[in-house]
C-alpha positions in Angstrom: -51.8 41.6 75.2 -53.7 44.0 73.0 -51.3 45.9 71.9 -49.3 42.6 70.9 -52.3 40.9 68.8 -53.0 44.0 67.0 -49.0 43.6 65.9 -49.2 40.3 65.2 -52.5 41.3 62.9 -50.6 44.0 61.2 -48.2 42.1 60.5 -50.4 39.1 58.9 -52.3 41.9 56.9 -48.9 43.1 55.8 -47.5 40.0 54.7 -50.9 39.2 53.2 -50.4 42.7 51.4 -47.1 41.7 50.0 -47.9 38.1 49.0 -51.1 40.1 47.2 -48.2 42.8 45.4 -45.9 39.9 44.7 -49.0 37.4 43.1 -49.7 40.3 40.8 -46.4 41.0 39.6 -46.0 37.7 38.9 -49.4 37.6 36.4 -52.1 39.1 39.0 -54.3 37.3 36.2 -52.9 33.9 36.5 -53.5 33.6 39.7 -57.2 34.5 39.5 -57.5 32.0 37.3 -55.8 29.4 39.2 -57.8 30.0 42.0 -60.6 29.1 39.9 -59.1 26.0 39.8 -58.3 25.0 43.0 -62.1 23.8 44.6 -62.2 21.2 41.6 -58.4 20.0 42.5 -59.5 19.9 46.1 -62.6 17.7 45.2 -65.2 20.4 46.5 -66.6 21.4 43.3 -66.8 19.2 40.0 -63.7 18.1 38.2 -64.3 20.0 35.3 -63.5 23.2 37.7 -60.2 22.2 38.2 -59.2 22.3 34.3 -61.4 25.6 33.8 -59.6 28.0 30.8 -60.3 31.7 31.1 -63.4 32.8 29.0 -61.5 34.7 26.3 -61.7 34.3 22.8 -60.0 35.4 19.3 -61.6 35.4 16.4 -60.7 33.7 13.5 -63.0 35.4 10.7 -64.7 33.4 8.1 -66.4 34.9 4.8 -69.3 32.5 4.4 -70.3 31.8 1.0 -71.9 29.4 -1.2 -74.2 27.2 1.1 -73.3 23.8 1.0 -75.6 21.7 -1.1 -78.4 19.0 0.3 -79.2 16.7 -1.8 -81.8 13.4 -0.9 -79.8 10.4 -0.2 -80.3 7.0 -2.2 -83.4 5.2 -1.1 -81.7 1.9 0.1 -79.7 4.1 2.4 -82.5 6.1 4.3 -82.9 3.6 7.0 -79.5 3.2 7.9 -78.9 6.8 8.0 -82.0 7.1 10.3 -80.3 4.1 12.2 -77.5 5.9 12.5 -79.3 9.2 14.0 -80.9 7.1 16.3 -77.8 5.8 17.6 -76.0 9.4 18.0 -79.3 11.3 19.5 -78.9 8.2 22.2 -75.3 8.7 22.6 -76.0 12.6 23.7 -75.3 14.0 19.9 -76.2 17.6 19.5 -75.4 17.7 15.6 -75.3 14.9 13.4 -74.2 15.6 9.5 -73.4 13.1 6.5 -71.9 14.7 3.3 -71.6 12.4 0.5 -70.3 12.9 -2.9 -70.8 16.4 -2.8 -73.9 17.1 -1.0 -75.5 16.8 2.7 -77.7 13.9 2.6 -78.5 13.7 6.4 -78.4 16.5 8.8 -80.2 16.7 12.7 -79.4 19.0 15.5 -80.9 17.9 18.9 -80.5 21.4 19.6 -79.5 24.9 17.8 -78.8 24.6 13.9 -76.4 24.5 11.1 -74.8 27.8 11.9 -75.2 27.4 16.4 -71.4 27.6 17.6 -70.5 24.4 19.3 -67.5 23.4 21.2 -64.8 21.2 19.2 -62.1 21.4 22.0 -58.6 19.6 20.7 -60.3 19.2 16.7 -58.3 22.4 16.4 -55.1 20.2 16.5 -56.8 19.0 12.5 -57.5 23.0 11.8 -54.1 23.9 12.4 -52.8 20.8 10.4 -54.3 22.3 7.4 -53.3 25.8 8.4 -49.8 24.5 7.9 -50.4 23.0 4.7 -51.8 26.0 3.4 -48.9 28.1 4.5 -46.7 25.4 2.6 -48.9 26.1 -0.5 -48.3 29.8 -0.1 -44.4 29.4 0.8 -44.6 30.9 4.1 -43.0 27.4 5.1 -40.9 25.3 3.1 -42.3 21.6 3.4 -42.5 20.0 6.0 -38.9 18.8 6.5 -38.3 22.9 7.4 -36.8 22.9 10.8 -39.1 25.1 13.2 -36.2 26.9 14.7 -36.4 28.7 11.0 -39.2 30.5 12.8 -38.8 30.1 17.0 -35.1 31.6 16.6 -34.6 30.6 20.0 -33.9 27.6 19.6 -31.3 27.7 17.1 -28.8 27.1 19.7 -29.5 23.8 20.9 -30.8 20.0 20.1 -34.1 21.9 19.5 -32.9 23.1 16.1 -33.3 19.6 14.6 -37.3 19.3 15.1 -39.0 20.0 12.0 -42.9 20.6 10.9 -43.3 17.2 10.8 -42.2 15.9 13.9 -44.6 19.0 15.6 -47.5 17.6 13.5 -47.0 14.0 14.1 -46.4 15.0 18.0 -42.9 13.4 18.1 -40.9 16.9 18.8 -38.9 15.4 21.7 -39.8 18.2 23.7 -40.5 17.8 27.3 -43.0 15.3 28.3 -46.6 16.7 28.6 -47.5 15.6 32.0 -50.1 17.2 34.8 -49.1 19.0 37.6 -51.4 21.0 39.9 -48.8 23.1 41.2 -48.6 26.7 40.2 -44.8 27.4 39.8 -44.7 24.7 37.4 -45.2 24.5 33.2 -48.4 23.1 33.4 -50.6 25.5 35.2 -48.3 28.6 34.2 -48.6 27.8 30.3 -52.4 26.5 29.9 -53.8 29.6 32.3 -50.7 32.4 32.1 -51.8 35.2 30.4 -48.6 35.4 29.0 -47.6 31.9 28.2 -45.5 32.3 24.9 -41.6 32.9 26.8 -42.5 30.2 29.0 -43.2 27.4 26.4 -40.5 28.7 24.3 -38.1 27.8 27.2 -39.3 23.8 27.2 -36.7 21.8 26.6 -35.5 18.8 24.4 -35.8 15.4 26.0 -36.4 12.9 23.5 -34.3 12.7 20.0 -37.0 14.4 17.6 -39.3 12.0 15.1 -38.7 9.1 17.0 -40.9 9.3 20.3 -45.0 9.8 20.7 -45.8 12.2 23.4 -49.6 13.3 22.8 -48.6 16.9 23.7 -51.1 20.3 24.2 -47.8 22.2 24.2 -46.5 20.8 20.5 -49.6 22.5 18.7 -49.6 25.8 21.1 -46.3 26.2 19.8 -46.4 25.3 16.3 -49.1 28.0 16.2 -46.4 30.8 17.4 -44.0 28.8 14.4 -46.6 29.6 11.9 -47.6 32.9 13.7 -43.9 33.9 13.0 -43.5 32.6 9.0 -47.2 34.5 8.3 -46.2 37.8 10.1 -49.1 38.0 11.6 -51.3 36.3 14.7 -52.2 32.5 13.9 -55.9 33.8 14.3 -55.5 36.2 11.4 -53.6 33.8 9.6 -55.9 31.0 10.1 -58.7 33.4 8.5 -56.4 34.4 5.8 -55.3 30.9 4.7 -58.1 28.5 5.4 -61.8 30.2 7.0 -62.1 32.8 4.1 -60.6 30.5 1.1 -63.1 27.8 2.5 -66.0 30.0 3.0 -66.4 29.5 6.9 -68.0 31.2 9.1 -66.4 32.8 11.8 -64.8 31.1 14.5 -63.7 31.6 18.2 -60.3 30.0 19.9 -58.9 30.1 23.4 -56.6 33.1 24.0 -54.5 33.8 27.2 -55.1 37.9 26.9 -57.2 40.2 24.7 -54.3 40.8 22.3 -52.2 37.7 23.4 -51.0 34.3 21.8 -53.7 32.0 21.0 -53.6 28.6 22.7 -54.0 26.8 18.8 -54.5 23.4 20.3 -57.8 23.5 21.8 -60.8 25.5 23.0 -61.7 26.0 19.5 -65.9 26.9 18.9 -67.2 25.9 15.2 -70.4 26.2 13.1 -71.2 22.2 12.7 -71.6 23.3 8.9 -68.1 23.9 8.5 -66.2 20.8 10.0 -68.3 19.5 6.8 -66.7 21.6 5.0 -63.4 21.4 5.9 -63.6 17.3 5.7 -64.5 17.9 2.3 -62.0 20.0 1.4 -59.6 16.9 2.3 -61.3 14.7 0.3 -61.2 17.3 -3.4 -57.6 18.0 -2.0 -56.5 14.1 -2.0 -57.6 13.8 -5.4 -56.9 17.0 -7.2 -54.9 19.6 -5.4 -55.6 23.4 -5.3 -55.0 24.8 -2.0 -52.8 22.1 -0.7 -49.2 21.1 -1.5 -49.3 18.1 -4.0 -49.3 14.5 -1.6 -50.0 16.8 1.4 -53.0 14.5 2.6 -51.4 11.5 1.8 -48.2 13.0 4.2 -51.3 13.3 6.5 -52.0 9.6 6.9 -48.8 8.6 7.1 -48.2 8.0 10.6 -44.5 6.7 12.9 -44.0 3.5 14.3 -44.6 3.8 17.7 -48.0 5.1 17.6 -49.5 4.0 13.8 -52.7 5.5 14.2 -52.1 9.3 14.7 -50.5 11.0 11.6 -50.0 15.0 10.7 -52.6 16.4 12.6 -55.4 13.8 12.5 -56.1 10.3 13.8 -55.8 7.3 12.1 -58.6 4.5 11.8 -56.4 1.6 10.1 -54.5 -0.5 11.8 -57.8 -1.3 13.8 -57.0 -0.9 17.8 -60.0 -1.9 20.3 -59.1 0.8 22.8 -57.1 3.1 21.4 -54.8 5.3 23.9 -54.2 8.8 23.2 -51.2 9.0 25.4 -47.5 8.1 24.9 -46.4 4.9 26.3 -43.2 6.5 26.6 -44.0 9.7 29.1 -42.8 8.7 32.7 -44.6 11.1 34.2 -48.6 11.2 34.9 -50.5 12.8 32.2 -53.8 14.5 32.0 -54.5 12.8 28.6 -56.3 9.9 30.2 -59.0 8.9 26.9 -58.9 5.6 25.6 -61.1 5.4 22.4 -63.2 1.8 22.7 -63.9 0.9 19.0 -66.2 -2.8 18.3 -65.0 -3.3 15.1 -62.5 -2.3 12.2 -63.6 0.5 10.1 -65.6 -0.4 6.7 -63.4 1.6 4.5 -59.1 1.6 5.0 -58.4 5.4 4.7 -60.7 7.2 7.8 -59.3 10.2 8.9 -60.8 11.3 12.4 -60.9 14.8 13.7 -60.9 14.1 16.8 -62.2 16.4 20.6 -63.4 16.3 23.8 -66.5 14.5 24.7 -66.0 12.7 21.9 -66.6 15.4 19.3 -65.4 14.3 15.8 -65.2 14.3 12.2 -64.5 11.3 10.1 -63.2 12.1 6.8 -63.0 8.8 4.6 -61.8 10.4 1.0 -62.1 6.6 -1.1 -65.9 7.1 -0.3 -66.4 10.7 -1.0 -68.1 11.0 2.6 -67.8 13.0 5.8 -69.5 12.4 8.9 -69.9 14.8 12.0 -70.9 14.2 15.3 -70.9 16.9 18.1 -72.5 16.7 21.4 -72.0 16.1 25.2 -69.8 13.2 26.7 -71.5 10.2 26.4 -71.5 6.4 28.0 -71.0 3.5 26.1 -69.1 4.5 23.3 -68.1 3.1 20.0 -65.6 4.6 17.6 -67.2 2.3 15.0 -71.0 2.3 15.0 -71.6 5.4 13.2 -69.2 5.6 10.3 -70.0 1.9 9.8 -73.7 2.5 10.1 -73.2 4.9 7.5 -70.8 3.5 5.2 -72.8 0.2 4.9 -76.0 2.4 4.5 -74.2 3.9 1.2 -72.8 0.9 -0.2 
């Protein structure tokens, strides 16, 4: 009897051994990071857990320059910017900024300061919209119209050929539909946590005719970053330093990576000063009017959204046509999908052109270029929401 339970032992420890072999071979690193996962998928640890990303950053370097100017606001607006403070500080805001017509007239951090690196999650969806504009500018890409298979060669061989820039931007690529599984053979787990996701989400394949369905898709920006990666010759963090941080004056900032070395994940995880989302929604607003870094009409192409979902264009939200809860995700995707966020909003926008930079928890940046104003708001998730309050708040306050 002894002798036969210390086989049957052996032989667990062996397969045990081989199952250990065979999980590293197939990315020893992915699986440490999926098991990270598993407690919050099982329920015994918070739901967060279960959509933990690996703690590893690249750098996108900034060259910070000339500070940004303050300037006092106009007397009749005071109270309704303090109004407006009031309302983010209760709605769990960490940093609350208005820029208008050229300088910061309101600015309160709850905690840190200007240059404190705070989480802006999917915003990095807007930074790599005008990463792509830039490398228009520079004629690293075309236009917009330039199909994508100009730079991910292997897809010149199929339906995939047709999607261009645009239909990656304005997340109507037709590739296949973003949708959560917590299994870890599948493209969900592999690509967000593999350390080596790039040959995986290369291989996705066309489902949808290109530029005619929504699908609001993690996996369209990861790979428009390896696109642009490919036409810059160089790794979309280095690029994104090249074209927009050190142009604009940023300071440096941090985005998800899946390996020291690796491909950047370029449609989330991204860590910011607050400062420089100000910056960057005022660099929309000069470029709408006057061009100088961006292609001519490039922000208006920006607003310009497709039929089936008219309030997300090229890399930004939309605030006009007014929808009182809007839904991120495609009505079209038959499958479950982990974009579950609908965005409650009391009232139309005050002004017909808002642009929103939009996150997690609710992080955001509303760029409204016929005003000359920008407004930031980063923080923790927070109850009780209202797309509307503070740009309106603000907005009326400067009227």
């Amino acid at each position: 009897m002894g002798r036969r339970l210390a086989r049957i032992l052996a032989g667990i420890a062996g397969g045990l051994a081989l199952l250990a072999a065979a999980m590293a071979i197939d990315d020893g690193r992915f699986w440490v990071r999926y098991a990270a996962r598993v407690p919050g998928m099982l329920g015994l640890a918070p739901a967060a857990t279960a959509n933990a990303v690996p703690d590893l950053r690249a750098v996108i370097y900034g060259a910070p320059g000339v500070p940004l100017a303050h300037c006092a606001p106009p007397a009749a607006a005071a109270p309704a910017l303090a109004a407006a403070d009031r309302w983010a500080t209760a709605h769990k805001s960490s940093a609350f900024l208005v820029w208008h017509d050229g300088c910061v007239v309101y600015e309160h951090y709850a905690t840190g300061n200007a240059a404190s690196i705070r989480p802006a999650g999917a915003m990095a969806k807007s930074l790599m919209a005008l990463v792509a504009g830039r490398a228009i500018r520079e004629g690293l890409v075309t236009g917009l119209d330039e199909p994508v298979a100009d730079q991910l060669t292997e897809w010149r061989g199929d339906g995939r050929r047709a999607i261009s820039y645009r239909d990656m931007l304005a997340m109507h690529a037709g590739l296949a539909w973003y949708h959560l599984t917590y299994s870890p053979f599948g493209d969900f787990q592999r690509i967000i946590i593999g350390s080596d996701y790039a040959p995986r989400i290369l291989r996705l394949p066309r489902v949808a005719t290109p530029g005619v369905l929504y699908d609001y898709s993690a996996w369209t920006y990861d790979l428009l970053g390896i696109a642009l990666s490919r036409a810059g010759h160089r790794p979309y963090e280095q690029l994104a330093s090249d074209l927009l941080a050190k142009p604009l004056g940023l300071g440096d900032e941090r985005i998800y990576i899946d390996r020291p070395g690796g491909t950047v994940h370029g449609n989330c995880c991204l860590f910011t000063r607050a400062d420089d989302w100000v910056r960057m929604g005022a660099f929309l607003v000069g470029e709408s009017r006057t061009p100088h870094l961006l292609p001519p009409g490039f922000v208006a192409q920006m607003q310009q959204a497709l039929p089936d979902q008219p309030n997300y264009g090229l890399g930004v939200w939309l605030g006009a046509p007014y929808v009182a809860n809007r839904v991120m995700a495609s009505a079209h995707n038959p499958y479950p999908t982990p974009v579950t966020a609908v965005v409650p909003q009391s009232a139309p926008f005050l002004a017909p052109d808002v642009m929103i930079f939009e996150g997690v928890a609710q992080n955001k940046v509303w760029v409204v270029p016929s005003r000359s104003l920008v407004i930031v708001r980063l923080g923790a998730e927070p109850a009780n929401w209202d797309d509307a309050a503070l740009p309106n708040m603000v907005i009326r306050g400067l009227e």
